[in-house]
gemmi code that builds the backbone of each chain (N, CA, C; Angstrom):
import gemmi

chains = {
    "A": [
        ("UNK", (0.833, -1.206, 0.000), (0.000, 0.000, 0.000), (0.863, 1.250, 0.000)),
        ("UNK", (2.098, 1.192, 0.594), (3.010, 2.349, 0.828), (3.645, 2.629, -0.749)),
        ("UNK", (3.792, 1.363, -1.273), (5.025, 2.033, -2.735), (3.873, 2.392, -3.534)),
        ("UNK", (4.597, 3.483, -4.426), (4.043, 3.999, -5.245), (3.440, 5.084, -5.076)),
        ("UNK", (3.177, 5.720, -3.970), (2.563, 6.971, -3.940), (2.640, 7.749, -4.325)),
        ("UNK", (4.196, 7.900, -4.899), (4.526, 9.578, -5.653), (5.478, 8.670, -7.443)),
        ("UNK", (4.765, 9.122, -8.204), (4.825, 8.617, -9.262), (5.154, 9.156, -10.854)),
        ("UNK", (5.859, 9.566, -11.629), (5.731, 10.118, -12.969), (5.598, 9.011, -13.964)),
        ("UNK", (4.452, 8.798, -15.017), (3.959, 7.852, -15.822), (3.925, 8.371, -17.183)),
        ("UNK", (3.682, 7.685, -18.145), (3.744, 8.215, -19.865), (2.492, 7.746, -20.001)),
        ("UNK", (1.647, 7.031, -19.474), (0.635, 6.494, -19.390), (-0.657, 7.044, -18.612)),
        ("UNK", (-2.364, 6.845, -19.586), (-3.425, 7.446, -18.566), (-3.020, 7.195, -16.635)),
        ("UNK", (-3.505, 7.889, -16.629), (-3.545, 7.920, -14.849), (-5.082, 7.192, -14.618)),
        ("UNK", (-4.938, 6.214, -13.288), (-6.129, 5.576, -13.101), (-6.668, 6.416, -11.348)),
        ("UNK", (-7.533, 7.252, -12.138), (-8.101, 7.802, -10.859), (-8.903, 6.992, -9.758)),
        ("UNK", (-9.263, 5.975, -9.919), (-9.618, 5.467, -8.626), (-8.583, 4.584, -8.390)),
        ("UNK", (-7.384, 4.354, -8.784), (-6.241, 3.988, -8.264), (-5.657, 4.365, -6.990)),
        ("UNK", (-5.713, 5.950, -7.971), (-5.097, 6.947, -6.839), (-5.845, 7.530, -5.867)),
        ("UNK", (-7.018, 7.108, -5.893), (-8.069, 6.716, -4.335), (-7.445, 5.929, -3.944)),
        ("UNK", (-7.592, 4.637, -4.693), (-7.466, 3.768, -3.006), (-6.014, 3.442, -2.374)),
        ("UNK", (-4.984, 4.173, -3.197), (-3.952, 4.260, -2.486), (-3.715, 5.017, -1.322)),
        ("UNK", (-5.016, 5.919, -1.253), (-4.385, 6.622, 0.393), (-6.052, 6.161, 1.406)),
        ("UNK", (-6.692, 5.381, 0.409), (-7.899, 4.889, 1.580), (-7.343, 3.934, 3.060)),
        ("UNK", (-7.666, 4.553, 3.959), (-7.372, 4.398, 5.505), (-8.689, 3.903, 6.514)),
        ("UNK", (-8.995, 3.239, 7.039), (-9.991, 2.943, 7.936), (-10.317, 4.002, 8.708)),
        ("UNK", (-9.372, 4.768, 8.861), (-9.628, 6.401, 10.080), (-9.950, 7.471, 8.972)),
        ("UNK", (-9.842, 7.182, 7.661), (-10.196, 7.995, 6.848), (-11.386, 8.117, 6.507)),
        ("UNK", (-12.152, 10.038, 6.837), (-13.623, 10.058, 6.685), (-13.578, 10.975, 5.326)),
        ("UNK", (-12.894, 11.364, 4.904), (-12.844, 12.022, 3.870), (-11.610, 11.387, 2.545)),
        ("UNK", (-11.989, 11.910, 1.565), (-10.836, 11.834, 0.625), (-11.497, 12.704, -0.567)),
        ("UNK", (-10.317, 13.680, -0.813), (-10.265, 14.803, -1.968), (-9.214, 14.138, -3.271)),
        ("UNK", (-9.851, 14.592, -4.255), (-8.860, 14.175, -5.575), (-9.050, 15.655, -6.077)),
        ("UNK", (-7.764, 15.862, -6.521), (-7.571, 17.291, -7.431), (-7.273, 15.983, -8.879)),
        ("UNK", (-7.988, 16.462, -10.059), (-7.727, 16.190, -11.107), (-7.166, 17.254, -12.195)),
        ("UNK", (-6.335, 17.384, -12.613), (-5.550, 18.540, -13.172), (-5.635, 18.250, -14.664)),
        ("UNK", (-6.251, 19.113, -15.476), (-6.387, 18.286, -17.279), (-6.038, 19.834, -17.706)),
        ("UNK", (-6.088, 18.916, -19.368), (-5.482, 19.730, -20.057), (-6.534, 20.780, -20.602)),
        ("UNK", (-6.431, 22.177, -20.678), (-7.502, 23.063, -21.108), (-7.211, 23.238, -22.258)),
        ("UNK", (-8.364, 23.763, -23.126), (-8.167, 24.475, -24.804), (-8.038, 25.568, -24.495)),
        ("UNK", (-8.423, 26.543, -23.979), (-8.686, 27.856, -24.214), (-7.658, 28.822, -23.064)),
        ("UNK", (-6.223, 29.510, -23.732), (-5.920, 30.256, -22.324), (-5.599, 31.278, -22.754)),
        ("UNK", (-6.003, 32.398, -22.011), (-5.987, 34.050, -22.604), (-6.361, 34.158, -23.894)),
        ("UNK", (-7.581, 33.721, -24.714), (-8.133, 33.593, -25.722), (-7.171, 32.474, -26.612)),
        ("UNK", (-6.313, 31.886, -26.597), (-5.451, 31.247, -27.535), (-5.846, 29.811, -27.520)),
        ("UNK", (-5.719, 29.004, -28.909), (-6.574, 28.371, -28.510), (-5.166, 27.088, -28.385)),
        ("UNK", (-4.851, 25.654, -27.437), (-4.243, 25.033, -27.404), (-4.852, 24.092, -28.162)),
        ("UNK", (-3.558, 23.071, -28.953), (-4.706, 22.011, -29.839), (-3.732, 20.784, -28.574)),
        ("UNK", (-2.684, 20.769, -27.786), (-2.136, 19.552, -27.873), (-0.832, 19.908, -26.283)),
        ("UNK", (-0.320, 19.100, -25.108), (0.488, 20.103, -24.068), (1.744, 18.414, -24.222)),
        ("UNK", (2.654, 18.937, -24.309), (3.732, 18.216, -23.769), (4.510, 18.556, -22.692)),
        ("UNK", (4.407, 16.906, -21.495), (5.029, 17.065, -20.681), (6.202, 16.690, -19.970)),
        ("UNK", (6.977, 17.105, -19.765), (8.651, 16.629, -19.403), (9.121, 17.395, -17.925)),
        ("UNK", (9.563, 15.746, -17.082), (9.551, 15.977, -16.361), (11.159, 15.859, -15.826)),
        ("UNK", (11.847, 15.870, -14.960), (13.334, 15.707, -13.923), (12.570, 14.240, -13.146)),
        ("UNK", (12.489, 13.042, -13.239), (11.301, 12.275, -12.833), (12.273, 12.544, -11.085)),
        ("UNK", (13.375, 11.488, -11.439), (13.907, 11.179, -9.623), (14.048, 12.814, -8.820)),
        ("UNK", (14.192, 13.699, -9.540), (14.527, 14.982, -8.505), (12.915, 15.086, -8.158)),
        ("UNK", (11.728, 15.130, -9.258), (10.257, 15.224, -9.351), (9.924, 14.117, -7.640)),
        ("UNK", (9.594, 12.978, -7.840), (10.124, 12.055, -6.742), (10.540, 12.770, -5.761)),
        ("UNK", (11.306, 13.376, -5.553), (12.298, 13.596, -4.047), (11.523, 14.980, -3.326)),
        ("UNK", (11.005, 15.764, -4.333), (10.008, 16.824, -4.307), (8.672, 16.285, -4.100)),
        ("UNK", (7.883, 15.226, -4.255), (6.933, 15.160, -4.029), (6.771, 14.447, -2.326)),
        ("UNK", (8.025, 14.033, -2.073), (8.326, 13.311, -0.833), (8.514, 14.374, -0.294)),
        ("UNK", (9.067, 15.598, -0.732), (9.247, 16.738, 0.324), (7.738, 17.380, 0.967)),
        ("UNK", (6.836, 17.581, -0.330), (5.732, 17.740, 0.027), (5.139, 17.073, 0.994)),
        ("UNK", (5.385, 15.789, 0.765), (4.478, 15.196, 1.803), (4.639, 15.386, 3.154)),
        ("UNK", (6.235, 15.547, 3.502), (6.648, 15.416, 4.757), (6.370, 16.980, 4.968)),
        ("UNK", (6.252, 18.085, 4.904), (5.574, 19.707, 4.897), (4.004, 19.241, 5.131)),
        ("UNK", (3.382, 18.627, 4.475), (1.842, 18.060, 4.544), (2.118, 17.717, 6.171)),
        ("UNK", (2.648, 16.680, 6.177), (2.683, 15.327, 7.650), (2.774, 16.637, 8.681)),
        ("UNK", (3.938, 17.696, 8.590), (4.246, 18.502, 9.713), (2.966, 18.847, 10.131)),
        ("UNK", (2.323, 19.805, 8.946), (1.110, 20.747, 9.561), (-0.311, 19.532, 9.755)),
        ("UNK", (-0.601, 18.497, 9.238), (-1.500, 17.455, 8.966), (-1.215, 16.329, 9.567)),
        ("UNK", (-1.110, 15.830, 10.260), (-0.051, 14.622, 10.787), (-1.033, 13.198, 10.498)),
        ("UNK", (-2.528, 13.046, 10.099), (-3.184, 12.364, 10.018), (-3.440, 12.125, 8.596)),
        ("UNK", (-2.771, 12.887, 7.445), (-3.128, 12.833, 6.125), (-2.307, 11.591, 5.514)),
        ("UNK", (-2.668, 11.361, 4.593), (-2.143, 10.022, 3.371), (-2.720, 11.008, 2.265)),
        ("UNK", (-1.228, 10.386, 1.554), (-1.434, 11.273, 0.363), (-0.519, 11.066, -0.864)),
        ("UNK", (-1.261, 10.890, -1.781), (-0.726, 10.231, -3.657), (-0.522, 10.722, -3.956)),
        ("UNK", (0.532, 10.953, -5.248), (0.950, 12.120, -5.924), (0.887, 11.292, -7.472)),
        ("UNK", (0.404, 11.336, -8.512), (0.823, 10.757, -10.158), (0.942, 12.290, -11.389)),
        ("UNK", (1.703, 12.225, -11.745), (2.175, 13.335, -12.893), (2.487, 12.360, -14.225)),
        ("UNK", (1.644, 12.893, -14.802), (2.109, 12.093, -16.558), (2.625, 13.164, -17.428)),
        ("UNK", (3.922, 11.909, -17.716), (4.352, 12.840, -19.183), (3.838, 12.805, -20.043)),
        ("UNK", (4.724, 13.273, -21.413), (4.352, 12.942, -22.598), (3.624, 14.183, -23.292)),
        ("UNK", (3.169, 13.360, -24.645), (2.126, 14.502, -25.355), (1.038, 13.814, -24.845)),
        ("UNK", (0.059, 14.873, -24.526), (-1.663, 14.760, -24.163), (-2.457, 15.781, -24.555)),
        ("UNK", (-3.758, 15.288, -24.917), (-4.294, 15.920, -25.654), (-5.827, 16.961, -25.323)),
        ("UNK", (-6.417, 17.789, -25.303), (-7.401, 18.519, -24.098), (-7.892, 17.283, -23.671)),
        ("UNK", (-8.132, 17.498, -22.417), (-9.118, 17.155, -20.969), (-8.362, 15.794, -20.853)),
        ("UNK", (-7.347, 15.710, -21.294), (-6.147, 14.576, -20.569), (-6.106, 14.860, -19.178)),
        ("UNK", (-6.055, 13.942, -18.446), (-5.404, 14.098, -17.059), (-3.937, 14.204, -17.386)),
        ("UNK", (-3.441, 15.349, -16.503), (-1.834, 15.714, -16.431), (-1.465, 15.394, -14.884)),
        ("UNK", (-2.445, 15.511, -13.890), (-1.937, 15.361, -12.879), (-2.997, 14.520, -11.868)),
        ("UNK", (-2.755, 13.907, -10.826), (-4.026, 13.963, -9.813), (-3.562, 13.458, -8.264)),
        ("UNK", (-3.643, 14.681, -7.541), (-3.255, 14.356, -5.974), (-4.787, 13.857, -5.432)),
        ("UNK", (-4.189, 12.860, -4.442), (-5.552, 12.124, -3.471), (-4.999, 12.321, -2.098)),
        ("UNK", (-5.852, 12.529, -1.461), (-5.816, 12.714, -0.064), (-6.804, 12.522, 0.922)),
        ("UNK", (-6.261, 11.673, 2.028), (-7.362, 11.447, 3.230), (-6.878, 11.833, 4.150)),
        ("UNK", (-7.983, 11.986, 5.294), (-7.995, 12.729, 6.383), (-8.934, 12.077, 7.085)),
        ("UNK", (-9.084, 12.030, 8.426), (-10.055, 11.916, 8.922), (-11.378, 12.701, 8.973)),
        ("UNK", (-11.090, 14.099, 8.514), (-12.194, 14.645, 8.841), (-12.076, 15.777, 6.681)),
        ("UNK", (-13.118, 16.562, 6.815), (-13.058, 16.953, 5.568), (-12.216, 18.201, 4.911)),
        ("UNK", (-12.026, 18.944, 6.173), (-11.800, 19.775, 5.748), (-10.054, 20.298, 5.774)),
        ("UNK", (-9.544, 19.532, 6.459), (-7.996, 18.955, 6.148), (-8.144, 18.631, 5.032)),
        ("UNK", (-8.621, 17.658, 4.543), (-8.323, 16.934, 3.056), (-8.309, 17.602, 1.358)),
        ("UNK", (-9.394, 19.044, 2.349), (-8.969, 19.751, 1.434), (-8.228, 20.905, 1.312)),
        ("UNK", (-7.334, 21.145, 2.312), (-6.530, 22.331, 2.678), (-5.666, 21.286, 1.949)),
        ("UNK", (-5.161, 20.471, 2.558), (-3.817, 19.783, 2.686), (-3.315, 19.231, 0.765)),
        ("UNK", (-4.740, 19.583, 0.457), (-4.952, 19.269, -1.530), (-4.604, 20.218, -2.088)),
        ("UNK", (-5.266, 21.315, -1.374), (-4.833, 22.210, -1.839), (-3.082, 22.877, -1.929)),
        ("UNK", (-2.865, 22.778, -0.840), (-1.467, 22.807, -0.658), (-0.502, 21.908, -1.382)),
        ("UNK", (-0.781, 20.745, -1.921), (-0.084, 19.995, -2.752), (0.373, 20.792, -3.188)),
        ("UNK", (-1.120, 21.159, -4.704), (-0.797, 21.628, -5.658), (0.071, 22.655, -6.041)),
        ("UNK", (-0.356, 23.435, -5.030), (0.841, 25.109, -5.410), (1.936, 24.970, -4.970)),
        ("UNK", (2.604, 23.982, -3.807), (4.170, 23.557, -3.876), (4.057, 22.485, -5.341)),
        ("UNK", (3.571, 21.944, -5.836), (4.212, 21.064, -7.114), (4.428, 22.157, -7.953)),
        ("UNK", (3.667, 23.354, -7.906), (3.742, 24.570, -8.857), (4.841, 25.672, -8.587)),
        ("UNK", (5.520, 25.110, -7.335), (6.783, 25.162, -7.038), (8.136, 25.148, -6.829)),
        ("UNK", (7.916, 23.736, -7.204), (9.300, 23.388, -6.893), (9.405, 21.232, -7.270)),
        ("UNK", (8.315, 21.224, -8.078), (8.584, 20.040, -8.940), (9.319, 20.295, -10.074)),
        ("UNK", (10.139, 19.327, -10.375), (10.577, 19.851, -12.245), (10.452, 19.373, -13.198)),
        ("UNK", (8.696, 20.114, -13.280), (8.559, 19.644, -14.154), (7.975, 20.360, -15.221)),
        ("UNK", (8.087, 20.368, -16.574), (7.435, 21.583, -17.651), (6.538, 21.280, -18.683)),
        ("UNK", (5.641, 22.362, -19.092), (4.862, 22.014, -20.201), (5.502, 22.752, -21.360)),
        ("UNK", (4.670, 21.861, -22.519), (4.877, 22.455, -23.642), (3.727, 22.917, -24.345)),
        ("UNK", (3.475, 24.279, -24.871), (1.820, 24.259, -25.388), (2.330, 24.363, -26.776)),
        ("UNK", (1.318, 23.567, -27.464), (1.230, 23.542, -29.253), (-0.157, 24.367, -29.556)),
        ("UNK", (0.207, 25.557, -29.957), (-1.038, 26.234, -30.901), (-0.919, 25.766, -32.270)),
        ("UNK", (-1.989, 26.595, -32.983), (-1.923, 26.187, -33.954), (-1.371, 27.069, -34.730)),
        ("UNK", (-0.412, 28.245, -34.224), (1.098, 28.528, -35.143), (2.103, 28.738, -33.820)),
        ("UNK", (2.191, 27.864, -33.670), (3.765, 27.677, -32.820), (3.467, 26.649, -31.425)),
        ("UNK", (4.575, 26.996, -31.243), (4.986, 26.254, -29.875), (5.707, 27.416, -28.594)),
        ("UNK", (5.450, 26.949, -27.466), (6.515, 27.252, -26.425), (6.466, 26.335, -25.260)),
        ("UNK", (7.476, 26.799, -24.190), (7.680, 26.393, -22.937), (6.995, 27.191, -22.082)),
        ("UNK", (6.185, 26.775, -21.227), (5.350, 27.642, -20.431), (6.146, 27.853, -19.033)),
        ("UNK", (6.256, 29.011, -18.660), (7.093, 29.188, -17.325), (6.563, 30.164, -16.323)),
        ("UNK", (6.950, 29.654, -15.282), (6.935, 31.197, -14.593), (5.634, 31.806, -13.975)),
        ("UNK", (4.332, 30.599, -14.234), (3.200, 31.265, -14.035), (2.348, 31.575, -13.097)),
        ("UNK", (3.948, 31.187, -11.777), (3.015, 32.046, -10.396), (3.841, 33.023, -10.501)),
        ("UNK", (4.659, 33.687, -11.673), (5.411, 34.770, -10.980), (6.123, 34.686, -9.707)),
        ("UNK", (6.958, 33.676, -9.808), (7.384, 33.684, -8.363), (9.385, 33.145, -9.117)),
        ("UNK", (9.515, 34.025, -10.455), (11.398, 33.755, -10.309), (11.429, 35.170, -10.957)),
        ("UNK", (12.680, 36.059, -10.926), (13.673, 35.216, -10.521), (13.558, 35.168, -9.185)),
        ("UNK", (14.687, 33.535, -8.604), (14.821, 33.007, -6.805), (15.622, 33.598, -7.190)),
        ("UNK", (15.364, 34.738, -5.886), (16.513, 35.639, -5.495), (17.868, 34.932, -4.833)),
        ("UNK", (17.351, 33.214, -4.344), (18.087, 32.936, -3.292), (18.423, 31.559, -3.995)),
        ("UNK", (18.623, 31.454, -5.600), (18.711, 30.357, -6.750), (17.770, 29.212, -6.107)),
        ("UNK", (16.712, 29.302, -5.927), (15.799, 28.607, -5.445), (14.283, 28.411, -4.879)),
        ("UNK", (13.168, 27.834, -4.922), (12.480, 28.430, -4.237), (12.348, 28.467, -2.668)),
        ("UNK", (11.193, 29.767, -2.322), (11.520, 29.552, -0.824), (10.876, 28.624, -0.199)),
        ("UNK", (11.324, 27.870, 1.045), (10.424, 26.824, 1.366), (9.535, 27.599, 2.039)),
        ("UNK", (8.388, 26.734, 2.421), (6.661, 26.844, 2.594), (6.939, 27.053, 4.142)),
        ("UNK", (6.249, 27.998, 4.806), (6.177, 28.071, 6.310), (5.333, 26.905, 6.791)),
    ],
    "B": [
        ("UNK", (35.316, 14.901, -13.540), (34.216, 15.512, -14.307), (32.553, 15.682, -13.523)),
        ("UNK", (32.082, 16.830, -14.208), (30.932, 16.833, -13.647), (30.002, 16.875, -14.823)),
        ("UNK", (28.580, 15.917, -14.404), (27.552, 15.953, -15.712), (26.712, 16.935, -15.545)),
        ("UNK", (26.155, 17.598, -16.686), (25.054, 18.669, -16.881), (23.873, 17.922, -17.092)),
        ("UNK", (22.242, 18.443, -16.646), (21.412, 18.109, -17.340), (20.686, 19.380, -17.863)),
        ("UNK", (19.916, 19.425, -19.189), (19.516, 20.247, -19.611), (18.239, 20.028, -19.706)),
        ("UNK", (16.586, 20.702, -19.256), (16.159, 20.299, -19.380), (14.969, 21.330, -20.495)),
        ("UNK", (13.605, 21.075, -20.858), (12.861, 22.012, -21.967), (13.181, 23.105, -22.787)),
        ("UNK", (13.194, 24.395, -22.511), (13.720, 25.171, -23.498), (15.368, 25.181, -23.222)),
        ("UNK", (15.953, 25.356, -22.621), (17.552, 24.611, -22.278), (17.616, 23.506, -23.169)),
        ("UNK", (17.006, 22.279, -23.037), (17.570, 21.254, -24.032), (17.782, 21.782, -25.604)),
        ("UNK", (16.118, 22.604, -25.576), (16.063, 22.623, -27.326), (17.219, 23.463, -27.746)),
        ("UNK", (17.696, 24.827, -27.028), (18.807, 25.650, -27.340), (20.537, 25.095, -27.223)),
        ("UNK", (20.443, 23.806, -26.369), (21.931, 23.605, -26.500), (21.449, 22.310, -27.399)),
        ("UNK", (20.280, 21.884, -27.589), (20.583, 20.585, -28.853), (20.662, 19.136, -28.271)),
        ("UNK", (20.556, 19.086, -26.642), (21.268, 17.799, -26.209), (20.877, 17.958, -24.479)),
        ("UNK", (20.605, 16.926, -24.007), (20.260, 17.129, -22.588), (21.494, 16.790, -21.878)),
        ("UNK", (22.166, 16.534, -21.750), (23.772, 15.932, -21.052), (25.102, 16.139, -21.639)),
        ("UNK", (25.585, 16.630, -20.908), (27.140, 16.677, -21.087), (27.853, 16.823, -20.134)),
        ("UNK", (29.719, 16.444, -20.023), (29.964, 16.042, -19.040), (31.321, 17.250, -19.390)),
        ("UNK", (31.134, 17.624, -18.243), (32.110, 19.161, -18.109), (33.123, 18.896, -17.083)),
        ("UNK", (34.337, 19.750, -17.071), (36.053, 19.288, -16.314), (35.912, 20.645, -15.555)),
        ("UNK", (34.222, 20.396, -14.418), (34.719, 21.427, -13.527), (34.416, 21.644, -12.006)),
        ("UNK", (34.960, 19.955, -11.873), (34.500, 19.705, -10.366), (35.557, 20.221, -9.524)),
        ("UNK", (34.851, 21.097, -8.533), (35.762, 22.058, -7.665), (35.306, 23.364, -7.716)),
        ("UNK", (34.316, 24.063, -8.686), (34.218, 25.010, -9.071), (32.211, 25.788, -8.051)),
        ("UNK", (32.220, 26.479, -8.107), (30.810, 26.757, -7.451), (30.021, 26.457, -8.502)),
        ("UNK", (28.343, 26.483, -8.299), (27.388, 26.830, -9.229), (27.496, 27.766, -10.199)),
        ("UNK", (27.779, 28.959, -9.516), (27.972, 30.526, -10.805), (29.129, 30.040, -11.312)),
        ("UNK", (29.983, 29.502, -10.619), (31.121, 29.416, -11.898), (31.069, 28.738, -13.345)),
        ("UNK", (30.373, 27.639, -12.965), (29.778, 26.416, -13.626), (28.893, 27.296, -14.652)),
        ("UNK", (27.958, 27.858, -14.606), (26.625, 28.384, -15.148), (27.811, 29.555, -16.001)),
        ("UNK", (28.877, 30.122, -15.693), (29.387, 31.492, -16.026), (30.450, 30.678, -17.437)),
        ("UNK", (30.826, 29.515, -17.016), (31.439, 28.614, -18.126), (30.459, 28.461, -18.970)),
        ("UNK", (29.555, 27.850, -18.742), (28.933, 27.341, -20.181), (28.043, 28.223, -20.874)),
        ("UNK", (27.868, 29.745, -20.347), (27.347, 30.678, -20.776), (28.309, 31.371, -22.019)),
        ("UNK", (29.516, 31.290, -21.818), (30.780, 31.579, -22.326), (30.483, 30.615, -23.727)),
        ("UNK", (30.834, 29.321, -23.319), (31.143, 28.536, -24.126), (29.803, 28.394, -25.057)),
        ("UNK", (28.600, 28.479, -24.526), (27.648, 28.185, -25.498), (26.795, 29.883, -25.705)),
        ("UNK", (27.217, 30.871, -26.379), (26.319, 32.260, -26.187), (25.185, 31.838, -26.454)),
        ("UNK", (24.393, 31.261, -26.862), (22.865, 31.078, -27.146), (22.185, 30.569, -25.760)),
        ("UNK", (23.064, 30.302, -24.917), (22.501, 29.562, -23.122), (22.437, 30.871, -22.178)),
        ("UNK", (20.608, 30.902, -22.142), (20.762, 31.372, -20.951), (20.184, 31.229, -19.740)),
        ("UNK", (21.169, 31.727, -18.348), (21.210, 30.752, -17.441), (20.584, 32.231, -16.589)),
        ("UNK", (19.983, 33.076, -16.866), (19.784, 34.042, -15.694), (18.490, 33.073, -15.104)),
        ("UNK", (17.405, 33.535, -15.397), (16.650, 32.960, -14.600), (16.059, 31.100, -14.140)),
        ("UNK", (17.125, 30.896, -14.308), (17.464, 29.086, -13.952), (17.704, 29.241, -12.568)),
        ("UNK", (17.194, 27.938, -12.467), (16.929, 27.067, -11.066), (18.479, 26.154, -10.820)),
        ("UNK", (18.988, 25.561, -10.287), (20.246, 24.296, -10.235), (19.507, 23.533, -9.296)),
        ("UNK", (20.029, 22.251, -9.050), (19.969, 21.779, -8.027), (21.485, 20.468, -8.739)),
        ("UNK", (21.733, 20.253, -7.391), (22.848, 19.287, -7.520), (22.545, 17.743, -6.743)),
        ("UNK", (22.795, 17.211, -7.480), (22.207, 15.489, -7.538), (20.663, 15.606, -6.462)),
        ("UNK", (19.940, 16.177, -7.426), (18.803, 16.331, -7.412), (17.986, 16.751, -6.248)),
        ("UNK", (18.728, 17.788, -5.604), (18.660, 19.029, -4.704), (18.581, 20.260, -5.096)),
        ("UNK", (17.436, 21.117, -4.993), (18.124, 22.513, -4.973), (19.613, 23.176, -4.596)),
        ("UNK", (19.808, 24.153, -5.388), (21.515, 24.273, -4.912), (21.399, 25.823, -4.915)),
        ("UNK", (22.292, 26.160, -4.212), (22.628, 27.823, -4.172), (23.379, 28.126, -5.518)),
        ("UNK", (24.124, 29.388, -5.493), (24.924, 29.903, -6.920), (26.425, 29.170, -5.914)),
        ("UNK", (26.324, 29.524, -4.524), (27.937, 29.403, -4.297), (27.766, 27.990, -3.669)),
        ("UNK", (27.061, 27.076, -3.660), (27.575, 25.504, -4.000), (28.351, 24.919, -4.610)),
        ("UNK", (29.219, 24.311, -3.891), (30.763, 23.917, -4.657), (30.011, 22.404, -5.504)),
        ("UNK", (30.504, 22.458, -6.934), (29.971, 20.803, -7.408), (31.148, 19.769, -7.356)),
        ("UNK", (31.493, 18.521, -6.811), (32.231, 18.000, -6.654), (32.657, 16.621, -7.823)),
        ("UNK", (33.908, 16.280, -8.327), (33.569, 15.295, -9.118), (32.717, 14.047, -8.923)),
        ("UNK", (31.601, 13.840, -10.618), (31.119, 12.672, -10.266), (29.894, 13.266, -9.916)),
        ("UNK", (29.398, 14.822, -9.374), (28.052, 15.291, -9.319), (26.918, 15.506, -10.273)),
        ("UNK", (26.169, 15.349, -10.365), (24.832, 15.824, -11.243), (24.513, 17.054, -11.491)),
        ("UNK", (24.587, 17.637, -12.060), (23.812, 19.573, -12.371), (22.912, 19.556, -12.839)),
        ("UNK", (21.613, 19.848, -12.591), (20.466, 20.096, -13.552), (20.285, 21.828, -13.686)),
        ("UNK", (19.763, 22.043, -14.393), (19.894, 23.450, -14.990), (18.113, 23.319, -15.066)),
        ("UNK", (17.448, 24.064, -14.155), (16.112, 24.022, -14.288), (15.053, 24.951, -14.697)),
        ("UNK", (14.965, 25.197, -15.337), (14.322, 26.321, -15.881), (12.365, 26.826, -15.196)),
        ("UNK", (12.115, 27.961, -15.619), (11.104, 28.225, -14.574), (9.902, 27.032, -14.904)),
        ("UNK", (8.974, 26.565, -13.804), (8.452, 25.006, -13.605), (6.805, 25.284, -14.362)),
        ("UNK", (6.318, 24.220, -14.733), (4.887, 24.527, -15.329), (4.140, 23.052, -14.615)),
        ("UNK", (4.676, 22.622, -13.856), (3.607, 21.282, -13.850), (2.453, 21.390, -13.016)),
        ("UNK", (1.771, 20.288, -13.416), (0.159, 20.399, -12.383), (-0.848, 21.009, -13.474)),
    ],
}
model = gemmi.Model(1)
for chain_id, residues in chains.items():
    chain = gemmi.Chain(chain_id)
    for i, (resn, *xyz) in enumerate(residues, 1):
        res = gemmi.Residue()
        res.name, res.seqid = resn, gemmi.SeqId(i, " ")
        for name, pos in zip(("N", "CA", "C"), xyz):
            atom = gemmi.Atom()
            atom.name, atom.element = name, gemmi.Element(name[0])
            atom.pos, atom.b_iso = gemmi.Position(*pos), 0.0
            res.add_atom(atom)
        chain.add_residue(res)
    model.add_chain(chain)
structure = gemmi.Structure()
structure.add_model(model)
structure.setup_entities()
């Protein structure tokens, strides 16, 4: 039940997988963030997102998360799966699961995943319009790290 | 020797995700200030490092036999 929790795949993600990997008997809740791919951003339209990841540093970061989760949450279980590759709209790209005993941890503590993976995972997209390409970066506004890094989470 | 990794728009501009550089002993900025030199089309201002798959400062010494990733700003999720 323990391996596998934090994961990078080239392959669909199986969302009730990544339920019942953190289902717990003390667990009264469980939140899934499902993260897909959108068409439409700042009017432009995406046909297609490639994703590339740092997998083992990705890994060592999602273990960091968790243990930042455990500090403030000490009762949470919690999955992490990121797929690479090319995917195509309303692909799943990402999906954190999380239990708690009660509900409303499960969804702080989801929430909080997400914006440290939007942190300090490494991992990047690629958007394909339909005249060009780029690397998408930067989109909490949070570089340049003044301190070559980001800051860790209080 | 120390290996580089290059990763998304970094890969596509140097052409190649890895290479193995003669500059263990040297800090991060030194490292990043070499291959800025050597490759003008690399740029390393607003990059991330981490060393064998740690975040790293600029004045982190890399030692032979270390990992460099060169990380550029993150999009996942």
């Amino acid at each position: 039940m323990q391996e596998n929790k934090f994961e990078i795949v080239d392959q669909p993600i199986d969302v009730e997988a990544m339920r019942a990997k953190v289902m717990d008997r003390n667990a009264g809740a469980v939140t899934l963030f499902i993260g897909t791919v959108r068409e439409m951003t700042k009017g432009k339209k995406t046909l297609s997102l490639q994703y590339e990841a740092y997998a083992p540093m990705a890994i060592k970061m999602f273990e960091q998360i968790e243990r930042e989760i455990l500090e403030q949450w000490p009762d949470v279980r919690l999955a992490i799966t990121h797929r690479v590759g090319l995917l195509a709209i309303s692909d799943i790209a990402v999906v954190i699961a999380v239990s708690s005993p009660h509900r409303k941890v499960a969804y702080e503590a989801n929430e909080f995943a997400i914006e440290r993976i939007k942190q300090i995972v490494p991992i990047w997209k690629k958007e394909h319009w339909e005249d060009g390409t780029a690397w998408i970066g930067d989109q909490l506004e949070n570089v340049p790290y003044p301190n070559g890094r980001p800051e860790e989470a209080e | 020797m120390i290996s580089i990794l290059f990763f998304a728009q970094l890969q596509e501009s140097m052409g190649q995700a890895q290479m193995e550089v003669p500059l263990a002993g040297k800090t991060v900025a030194e490292v990043k200030a070499w291959l800025e030199k050597e490759y003008p089309l690399l740029s390393l201002a607003q990059v991330m490092t981490a060393v064998n798959e740690e975040f790293a400062r600029d004045q982190t010494i890399v030692n032979e036999g270390d990992q460099v990733a060169f990380i550029p700003p993150i999009s996942g999720g």
